[in-house]
Residue, then its C-alpha position, 0 to 999 in steps of 0.5 A: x910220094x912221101x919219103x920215111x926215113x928211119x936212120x940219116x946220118x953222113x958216111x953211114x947211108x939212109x935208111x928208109x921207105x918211099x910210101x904212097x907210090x903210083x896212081x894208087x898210091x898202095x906202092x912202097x919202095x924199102x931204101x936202100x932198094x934198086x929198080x927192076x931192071x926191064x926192056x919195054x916193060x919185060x925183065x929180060x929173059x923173063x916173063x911175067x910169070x917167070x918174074x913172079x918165081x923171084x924173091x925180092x922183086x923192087x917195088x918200081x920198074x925201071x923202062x928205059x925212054x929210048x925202047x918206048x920212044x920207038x913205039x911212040x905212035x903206037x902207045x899215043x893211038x893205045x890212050x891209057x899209058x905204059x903200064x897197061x899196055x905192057x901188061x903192068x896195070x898195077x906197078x909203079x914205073x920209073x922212065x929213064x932217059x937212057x938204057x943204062x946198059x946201051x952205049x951212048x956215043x958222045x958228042x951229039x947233044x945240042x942246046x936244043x936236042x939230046x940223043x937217044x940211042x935205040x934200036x933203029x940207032x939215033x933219035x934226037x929229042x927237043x924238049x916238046x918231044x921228050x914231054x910229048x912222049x911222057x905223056x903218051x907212057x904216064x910213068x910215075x916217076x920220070x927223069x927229066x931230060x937233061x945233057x949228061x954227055x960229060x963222062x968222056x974224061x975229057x970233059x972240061x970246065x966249059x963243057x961241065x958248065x954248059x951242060x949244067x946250064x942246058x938241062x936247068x933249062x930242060x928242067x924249067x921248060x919240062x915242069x912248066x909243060x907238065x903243069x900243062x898236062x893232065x896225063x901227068x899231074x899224078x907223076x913225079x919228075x926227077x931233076x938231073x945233077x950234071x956238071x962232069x967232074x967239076x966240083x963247082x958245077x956240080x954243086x951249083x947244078x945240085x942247088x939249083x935243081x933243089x930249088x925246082x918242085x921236082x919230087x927226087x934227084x938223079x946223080x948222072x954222069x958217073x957211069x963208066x970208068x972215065x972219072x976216077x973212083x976217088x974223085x967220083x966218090x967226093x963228088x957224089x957225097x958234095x952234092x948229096x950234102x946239098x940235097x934237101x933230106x925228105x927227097x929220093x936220090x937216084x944213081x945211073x949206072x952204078x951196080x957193082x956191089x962195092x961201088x954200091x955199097x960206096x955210093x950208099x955211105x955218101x946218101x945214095x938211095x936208089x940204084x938200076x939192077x941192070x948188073x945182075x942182067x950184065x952177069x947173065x948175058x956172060x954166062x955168069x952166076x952171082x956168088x958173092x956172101x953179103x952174110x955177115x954172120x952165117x950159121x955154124x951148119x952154113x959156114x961149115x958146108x960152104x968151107x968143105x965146099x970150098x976144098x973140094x973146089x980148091x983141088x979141083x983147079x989152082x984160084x989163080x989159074x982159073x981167074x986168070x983164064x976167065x980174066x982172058x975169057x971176058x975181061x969184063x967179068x968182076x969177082x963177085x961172079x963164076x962162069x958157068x961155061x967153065x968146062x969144071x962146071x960140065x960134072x958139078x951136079x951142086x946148085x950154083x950157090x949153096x944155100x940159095x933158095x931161087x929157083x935155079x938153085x933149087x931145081x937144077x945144078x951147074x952141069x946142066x945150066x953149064x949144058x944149056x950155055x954151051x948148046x946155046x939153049x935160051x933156058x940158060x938166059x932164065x935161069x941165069x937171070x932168075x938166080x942172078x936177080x933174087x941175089x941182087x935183090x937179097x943184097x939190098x935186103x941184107x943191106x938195110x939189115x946191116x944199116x938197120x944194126x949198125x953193121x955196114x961197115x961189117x958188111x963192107x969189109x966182106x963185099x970188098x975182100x972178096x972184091x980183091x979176090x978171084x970169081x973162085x975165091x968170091x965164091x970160096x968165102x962165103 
């Protein structure tokens, strides 16, 4: 794996491209990029040739541990690793030790053990163990295991240090075993930046792990809303300062598209799609622009389109009843189970060239949620996917010419407007 970097620059992000990935080494992955987001190796709601019907797809898939840890006996008796057993002999995948849109209850870590959530509830991991089943997956990248069970908001010094402290122990004992592993000689550990919300902690954690030969950095702990935004911010751009330049950074649990774009100001690289898979399971599209400079024809369209929306219901109105609805909804979305969705016969977004947008029209993916039909679920995550993805495009467009902070500033107004609006201001 070899990092290319074309723009670096503090408060302007990275612009680049990881080349030489997976056994093959015939990978790449353009950064600013995310991960494709899978369960067991599936996009959700897709299959692998539904999947090949999206724009844009990541060149890495992200499997998460917990998922795989279940079927541990099963990929040991199979011999030949993850990635022929679920059908992706030729993708480059990235284990994650937690899925980053399962809960993971606090309190359960040890200086022995961490915990793992699936399926079947809690499984708690030794080091030994999390190796074992590294090598049974043979992923091409993996994060190490590590305590990251600092994001409570209730996490103090102590507690911030001694995670720091366990998961450089994990590290240490983790690439002495992989030394020892043939089956993992051709992948690429990713050493956990821990330390809560104390900014001591988290820069020793950072120096460190930039003295281990680890091949990439995972910043965890910031997912969720404990930590304040500003001090989340300053600490992610703390530790990246401290991070060598020609190695990945990799954030968990961030998705949103302004905390994205946030995170890429202060050095981020690499980010999880597991958004665009929280906005289907709402019955929710993505509609936000990431268009800087639309054509005339375009933005003329999207202004009538607009209107006519307007009049149909009050932007405060509706957001305050989808608001109520599901207060997890984020403006950047629309719910197409909204009953003024039952006689819209326009694509989910205009302009949108997926294969939801091309084919069919709100009403009917408005008919599918509401008789519960699992095509909803496909077309929904078809949509939502392609649009992410063309958001990190657009992203790396914009850094490319110098236009971030153009970009910026659209993502975030329409960040403090409604989910009609979001879609309005395009």
């Amino acid at each position: 794996m070899k990092m290319k970097l074309q723009l670096l620059g503090a408060g302007c992000g990275r612009l680049g491209t990881l080349v030489g990935l997976g056994r093959s080494g015939a990978g790449a992955l353009a950064l600013p990029g995310c991960l494709l987001y899978t369960r067991t190796g599936s996009a959700p709601h897709l299959t692998h040739d539904t999947l090949r019907e999206v724009r844009g797809v990541p060149g890495v898939a992200q499997l998460p541990l917990p998922a795989l840890a279940e079927i541990h006996d099963v990929l040991e008796e199979y011999k030949e690793g993850a990635a022929k057993f679920i059908g992706m002999p030729d993708a480059v995948l990235y284990c994650s030790l937690h899925d980053p849109v399962s809960p993971c209850p606090s309190g359960y870590n040890t200086n022995k053990t961490v915990s793992l959530w699936g399926s079947s509830g809690r499984m708690e991991m030794t080091v030994s163990k999390f190796m074992d089943i590294q090598r049974v997956i043979q992923p091409d990248w993996f994060q190490c295991i590590s305590d990251g069970d600092t994001i409570s908001g209730e996490v103090g010094r102590k507690r911030a240090k001694k995670s720091v402290d366990r998961s450089l122990s994990f590290l240490d004992v983790c690439l002495q075993l992989q030394e020892k592993s043939p089956e993992l000689q051709g992948s690429v550990m990713f050493g956990a930046i821990e330390g809560g919300d104390i900014l001591e902690e988290r820069l020793r954690s950072a120096r460190e792990t930039a003295k281990r030969p680890v091949g990439g950095f995972l910043l965890d702990g910031f997912q969720g809303c404990a930590m304040a935004t500003e001090t989340k911010l300053k600490l992610i751009a703390s530790v990246t300062a401290e991070l060598p330049e020609d190695k990945p950074r990799i954030i968990h649990g961030v998705g949103k598209p302004d905390e994205v774009l946030e995170c890429i100001e202060r050095g981020v690289d690499i980010f999880e799609s597991f958004f665009p898979f929280q906005v289907t399971e709402r019955g929710c599209a993505l509609v936000f622009s990431y268009d800087c400079h639309p054509d005339p024809e375009t933005a003329a369209v999207l202004t009538q389109n607009g209107a006519q929306d307007l009049e149909k219901i009050g932007a405060e109105e509706n957001q305050d009843e989808i608001s109520k609805a599901d207060p997890e909804m984020t403006p950047f979305e629309i719910c197409l189970k909204d009953k003024r969705y039952q006689d819209d016969f326009g694509p989910l977004l205009e302009g949108c060239t997926c294969y939801c947008c091309q084919r069919h029209t709100c009403a009917y993916v408005h008919h599918l949620l509401v008789t519960n039909e699992l095509l909803a679920g496909v077309l929904l995550m078809m949509h939502n996917f392609q649009h992410y993805f063309g958001f990190f495009s657009a992203i790396r467009d914009a850094l490319r010419d110098n236009k971030l902070d153009q970009l910026k500033n659209l993502v975030f107004r329409q960040a403090l407007q409604g989910p009609v609006n979001a879609k309005l201001s395009q």
